[in-house]
Structures are given as structure tokens and as C-alpha cells.
C-alpha positions as CSV (number, residue, x, y, z in Angstrom):
1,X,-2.7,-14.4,-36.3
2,X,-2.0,-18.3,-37.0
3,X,1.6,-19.4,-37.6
4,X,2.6,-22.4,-38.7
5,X,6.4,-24.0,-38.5
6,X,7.6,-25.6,-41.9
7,X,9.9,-28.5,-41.0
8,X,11.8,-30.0,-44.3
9,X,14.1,-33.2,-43.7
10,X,15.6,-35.3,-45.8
11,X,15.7,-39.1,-45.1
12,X,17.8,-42.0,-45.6
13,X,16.9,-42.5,-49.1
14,X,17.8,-38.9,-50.2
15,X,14.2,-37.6,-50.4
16,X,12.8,-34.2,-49.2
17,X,10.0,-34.7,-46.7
18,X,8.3,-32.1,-45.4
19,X,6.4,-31.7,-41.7
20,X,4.5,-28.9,-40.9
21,X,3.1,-27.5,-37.4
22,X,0.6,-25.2,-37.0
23,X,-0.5,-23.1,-33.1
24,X,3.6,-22.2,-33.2
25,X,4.2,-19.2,-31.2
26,X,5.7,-16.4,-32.9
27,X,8.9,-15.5,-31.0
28,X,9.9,-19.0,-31.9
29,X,13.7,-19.1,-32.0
30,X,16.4,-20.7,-34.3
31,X,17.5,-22.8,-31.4
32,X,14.2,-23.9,-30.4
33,X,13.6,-25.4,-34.2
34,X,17.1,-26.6,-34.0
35,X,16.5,-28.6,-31.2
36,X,13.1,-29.8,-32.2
37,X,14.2,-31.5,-35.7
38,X,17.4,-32.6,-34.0
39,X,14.5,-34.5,-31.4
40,X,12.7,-35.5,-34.1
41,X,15.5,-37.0,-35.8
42,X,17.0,-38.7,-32.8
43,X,13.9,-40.6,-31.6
44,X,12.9,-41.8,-35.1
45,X,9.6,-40.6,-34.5
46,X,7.9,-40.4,-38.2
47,X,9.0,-42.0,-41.1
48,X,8.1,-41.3,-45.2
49,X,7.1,-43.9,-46.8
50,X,8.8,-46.8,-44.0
51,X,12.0,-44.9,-44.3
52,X,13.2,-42.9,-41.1
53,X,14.4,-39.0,-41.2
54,X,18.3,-38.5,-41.9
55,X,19.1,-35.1,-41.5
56,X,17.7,-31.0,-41.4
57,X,17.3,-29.2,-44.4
58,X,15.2,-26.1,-43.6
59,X,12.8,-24.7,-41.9
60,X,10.5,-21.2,-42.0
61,X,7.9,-19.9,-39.8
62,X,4.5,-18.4,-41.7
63,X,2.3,-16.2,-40.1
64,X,-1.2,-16.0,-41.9
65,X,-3.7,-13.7,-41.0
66,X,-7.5,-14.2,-41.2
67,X,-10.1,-11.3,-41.2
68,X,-13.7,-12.0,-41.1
69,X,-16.2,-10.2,-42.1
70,X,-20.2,-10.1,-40.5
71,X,-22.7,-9.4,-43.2
């Protein structure tokens, strides 16, 4: 299974931007996302578009699965 953490933010102009991470372990905890965007956030790390990341505005963990078959 492959899960990948959906980070939304919103920055200083008002937008939505959205980051997403894939390899996340699955027993990932609220905390632990909590803390990341607040990282993120703090050290200015990306920007959209030249404009730096305000705030949190959601986040949600999707696991996708991925069965192959041999013919």
C-alpha cells in the first residue's frame, strides 16, 4: 500500500495551495502533521507563485493500493 499526505495551506494572498507527500507511513498522527505544516510554515520553506504560506487549512492521508497482474 502507498500513502500519500495531502497538505493544503493558504498563503498570504488568501489562496489555497496545496502540497502533497507521498512514502508517508500509515500510523501517521494528527500531531505529527500538525507539527510538520507548522515547520513548514515557520521556515518559509516553499512559496506559490513568490508568495510565502500563511496558515493550515487541512490535511488527509490516502492510502492507494496497486495490484498487478502477470499475464
Amino acid at each position: 500500500m502507498e500513502y500519500t499526505l495531502s497538505l493544503t495551506f493558504v498563503n498570504t494572498a488568501g489562496d489555497k495551495v496545496s502540497l502533497s507527500i507521498a512514502g508517508v507511513k500509515p500510523d501517521i498522527t494528527k500531531d505529527e502533521v500538525n507539527s510538520l505544516m507548522d515547520t513548514i510554515i515557520a521556515k518559509d520553506v516553499f512559496e506559490n507563485k513568490g508568495i510565502s504560506l500563511a496558515s493550515k487549512y487541512g490535511a488527509q492521508l490516502t492510502q492507494r493500493q496497486t495490484t498487478k497482474f502477470d499475464l
